[in-house]
C-alpha positions as CSV (number, residue, x, y, z in Angstrom):
1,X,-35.5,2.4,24.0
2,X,-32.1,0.9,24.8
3,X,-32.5,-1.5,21.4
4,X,-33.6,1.8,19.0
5,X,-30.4,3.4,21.0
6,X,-28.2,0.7,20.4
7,X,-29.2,-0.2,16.4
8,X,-28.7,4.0,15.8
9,X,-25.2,4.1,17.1
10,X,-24.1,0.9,15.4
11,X,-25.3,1.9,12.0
12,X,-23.6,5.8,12.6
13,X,-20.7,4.4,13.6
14,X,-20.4,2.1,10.5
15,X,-21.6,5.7,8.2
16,X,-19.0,7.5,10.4
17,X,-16.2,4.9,9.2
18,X,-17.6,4.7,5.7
19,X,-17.5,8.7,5.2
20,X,-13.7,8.8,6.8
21,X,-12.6,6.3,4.2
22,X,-14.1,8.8,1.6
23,X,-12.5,11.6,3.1
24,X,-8.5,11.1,3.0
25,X,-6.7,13.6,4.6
26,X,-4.5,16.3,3.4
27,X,-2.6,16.4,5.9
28,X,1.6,16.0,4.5
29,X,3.8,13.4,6.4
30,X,6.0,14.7,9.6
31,X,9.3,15.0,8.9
32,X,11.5,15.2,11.9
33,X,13.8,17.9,13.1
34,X,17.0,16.2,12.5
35,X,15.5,15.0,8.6
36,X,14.8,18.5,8.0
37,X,18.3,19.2,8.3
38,X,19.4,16.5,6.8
39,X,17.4,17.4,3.8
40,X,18.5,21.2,3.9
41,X,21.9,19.9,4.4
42,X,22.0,18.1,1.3
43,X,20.4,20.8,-0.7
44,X,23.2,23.2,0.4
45,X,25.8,21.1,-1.0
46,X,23.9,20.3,-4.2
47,X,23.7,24.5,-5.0
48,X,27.4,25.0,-4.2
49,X,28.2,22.2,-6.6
50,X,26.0,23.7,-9.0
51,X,27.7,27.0,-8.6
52,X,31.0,25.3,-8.8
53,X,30.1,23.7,-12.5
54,X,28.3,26.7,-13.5
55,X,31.2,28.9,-12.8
């Protein structure tokens, strides 16, 4: 029993990884806190200076 046991979870394991590397995840990249700010900070000054020109 142990041997049947043992074969099954070796070959679902190597299925398991198989199927994961199929299956990429969707999941977007974290962006910290103080990046997100950074970022908005940035996109702040690029409207006003598109206001600026525009006006």
């Amino acid at each position: 029993m142990n041997r049947k046991k043992k074969i099954k979870s070796t070959l679902l394991a190597k299925q398991k990884k198989a199927n994961a590397k199929l299956h990429k995840r969707n999941k977007p990249k974290y962006i910290s806190k103080a990046e997100r700010e950074k970022i908005a900070q940035q996109q702040d000054a690029e409207r006003q200076n598109s206001d600026e020109q525009g006006a």
